[in-house]
Every structure is written in structure tokens, then in C-alpha cells.
N, C-alpha and C positions, 0 to 999 in steps of 0.2 A: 668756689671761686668768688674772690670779691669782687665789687664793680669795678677799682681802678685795675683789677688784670684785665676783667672783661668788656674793660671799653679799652685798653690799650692792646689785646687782641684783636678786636672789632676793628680798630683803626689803622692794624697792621693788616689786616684780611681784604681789609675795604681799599687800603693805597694801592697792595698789589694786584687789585683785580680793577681797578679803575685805570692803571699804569697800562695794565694790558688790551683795556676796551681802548685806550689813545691810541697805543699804536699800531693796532689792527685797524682803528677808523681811518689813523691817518694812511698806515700803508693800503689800504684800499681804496681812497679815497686818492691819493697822491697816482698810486700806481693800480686803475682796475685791473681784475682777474683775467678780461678776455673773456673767447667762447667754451675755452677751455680747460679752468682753474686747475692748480694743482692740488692736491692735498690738506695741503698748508694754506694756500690761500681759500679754500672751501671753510676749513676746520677756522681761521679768522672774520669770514662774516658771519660763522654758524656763533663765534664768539660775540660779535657787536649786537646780532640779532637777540641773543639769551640777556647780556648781560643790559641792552638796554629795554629790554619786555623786563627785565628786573625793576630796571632803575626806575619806569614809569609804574607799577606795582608800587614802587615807593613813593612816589612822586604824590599819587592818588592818595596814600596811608597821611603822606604827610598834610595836604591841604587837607582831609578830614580831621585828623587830630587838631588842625588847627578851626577849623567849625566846632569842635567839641566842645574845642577850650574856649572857644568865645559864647558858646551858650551854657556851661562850668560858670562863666565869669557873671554873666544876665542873672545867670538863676542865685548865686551869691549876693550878691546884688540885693536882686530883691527880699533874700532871706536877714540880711541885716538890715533891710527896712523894717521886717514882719517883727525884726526882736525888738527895734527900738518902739514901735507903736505898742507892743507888749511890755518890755519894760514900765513906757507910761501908766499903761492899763492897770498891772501889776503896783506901781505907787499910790494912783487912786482904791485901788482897793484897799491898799495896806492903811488907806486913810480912813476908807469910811469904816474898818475893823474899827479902827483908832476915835472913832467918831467927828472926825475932823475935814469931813469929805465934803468936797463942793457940789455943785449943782445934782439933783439925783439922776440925770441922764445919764452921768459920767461915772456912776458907780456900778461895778460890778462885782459876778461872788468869785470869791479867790481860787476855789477847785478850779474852775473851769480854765482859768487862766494859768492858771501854774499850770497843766496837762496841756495847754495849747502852747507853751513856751517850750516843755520839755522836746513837743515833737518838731517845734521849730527849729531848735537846740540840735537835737540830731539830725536836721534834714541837712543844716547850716555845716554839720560836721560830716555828713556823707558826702556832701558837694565839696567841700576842701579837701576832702583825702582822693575825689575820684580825680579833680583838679594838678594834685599832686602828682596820680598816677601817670599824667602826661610827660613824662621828660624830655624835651626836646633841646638834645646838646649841638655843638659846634658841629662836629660829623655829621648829622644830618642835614644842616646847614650845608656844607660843602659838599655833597653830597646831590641834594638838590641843584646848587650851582654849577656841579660840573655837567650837570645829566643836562643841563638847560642849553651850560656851552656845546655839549657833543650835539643837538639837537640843530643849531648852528652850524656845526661843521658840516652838517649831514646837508642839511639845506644848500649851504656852500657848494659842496660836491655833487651834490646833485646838481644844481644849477649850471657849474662850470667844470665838469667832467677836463682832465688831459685831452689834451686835441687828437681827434679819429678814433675814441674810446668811449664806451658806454659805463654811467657810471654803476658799481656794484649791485646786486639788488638789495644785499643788506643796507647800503646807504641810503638809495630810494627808499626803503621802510621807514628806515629813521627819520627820512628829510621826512614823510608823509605823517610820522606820527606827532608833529609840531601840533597839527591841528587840535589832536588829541588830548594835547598838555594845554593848548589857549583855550579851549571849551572848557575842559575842569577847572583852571585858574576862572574862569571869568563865571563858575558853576559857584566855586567857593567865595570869591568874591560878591556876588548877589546874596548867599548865604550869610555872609558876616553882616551885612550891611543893616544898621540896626534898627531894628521895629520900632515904628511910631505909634 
């Protein structure tokens, strides 16, 4: 299967199952269960409860991928510094072969330096291809956004249940797992923030 089936799979699998965490939130939310749930309304917050322990499973993947990718980027970074001081290192040498080399502190022997290039050279290329390996497309973008809104809604509902109604416990979960998304957000945002 190629990518563009299996992201437009992935995006069909992902609409119809986020379509259906809205409107079990919402009808539970709009309309609680009672002392009594029927079936159907049981089998709908057993659906908000799965599908948003889901979402926040993701929610977690994605601020890490995005720690990954900002210490990917540092460590890049620095690896094109290490080539360009090598580079330099690497012309003084080729000079003083050449016998045209400036001051003798600044000359060095060439093995040593072409062996420390080569494994810069590959660190330089392991860090780009694992960099690469992050894909992070529009769907999970949206994906994160809606989990953030239903989080919202959950709060909402909790706070202002239908009058003489208690609101869901699935929704109480959700309203209570906000805490859970502001700690990890503000987990990865101390994490990115960049070393002096």
C-alpha cells in the first residue's frame, strides 16, 4: 500500500471515529444517562472513555515527537558546526602538505582529520534521516485540535450539567483529564526551551 492510500485510509478511519466520539460527547453531555443508562447510552461513554484514553496516548506521542524533533534540530546544528571547523582544519592541512601553511599551531596531520570528518559526516547523516523519520502531517495536526476541543466540551459539561442532572462519568473523566494534557504541554514546553 502506498502512503497517499494509506493516509487517505487513515483519514477516512480517523473522521469516522472522531464524528462518532462528537456525538456521544455531545449526546451525553446535552442529554446525561441518568441512574439508569440504557445499553446504548452505557456503550457511548464506554466510546468517549476508549476513544479519548486514545486521543491522549496521542496527544503524549505527539508533544514527544515534537521534543525529538527539536533535540534532531540542536544536535544538527551542532554537527554543521563540527564540519565547518573541520572543513577549515582540513585546508590548513592540505596547506601545510602543500608547504604553504601558516603559523605551526594551526597545522595538523591529515589522517586524523579526514577520519574525524568521515564520522562527523555520518553522524551529520544519521541525524537527518532520524529527523526525517518524524513525519508530522495535517491529521495529526487536527487531530490534536479536536482532542483539545472535546477536552473543552467535557469541561463545559461538567461544569454546567442540564438542570436536575448529574453530568456523565465519562464526561467527568474527560473534563478531569485537561489537567493531564496542561502538565504534559507545559512538560514539553520546558523541554524545548533552549539550553544556554
Amino acid at each position: 500500500m502506498d502512503a497517499t492510500t494509506r493516509d487517505s485510509l487513515l483519514v477516512a478511519v480517523g473522521a469516522v471515529g472522531m464524528v462518532w466520539y462528537f456525538l456521544c460527547l455531545l449526546g451525553l453531555g446535552f442529554r446525561p444517562p441518568g441512574p439508569s443508562p440504557s445499553p446504548f447510552q452505557q456503550f457511548q461513554g464506554l466510546s468517549v472513555t476508549t476513544i479519548s484514553t486514545t486521543l491522549a496516548t496521542f496527544v503524549g506521542l505527539f508533544l514527544g515527537i515534537q521534543v525529538a524533533k527539536s533535540d534532531t534540530d540542536r544536535t544538527i546544528d551542532r554537527l554543521n558546526e563540527a564540519q565547518e571547523s573541520l572543513n577549515r582544519l582540513q585546508a590548513v592541512s592540505a596547506a601545510d602538505a602543500a608547504g604553504k601553511a601558516g603559523p605551526a599551531e594551526l597545522r595538523a596531520p591529515a589522517a586524523p582529520l579526514s577520519a574525524a570528518k568521515k564520522e562527523v559526516d555520518e553522524a551529520a547523516r544519521v541525524a537527518a534521516a532520524n529527523r526525517a523519520g518524524y513525519p508530522i502531517r495535517w491529521y495529526h495536526y487536527a487531530a490534536f485540535g479536536l482532542y483539545l476541543t472535546s477536552l473543552g466540551l467535557g469541561l463545559f459539561f461538567w461544569g454546567r450539567p442540564p438542570a436536575g442532572a448529574e453530568p456523565d462519568p465519562a464526561v467527568v473523566g474527560l473534563g478531569r483529564s485537561t489537567l493531564g494534557v496542561l502538565v504534559g504541554g507545559l512538560s514539553a514546553l520546558l523541554t524545548l526551551a533552549p539550553a544556554n
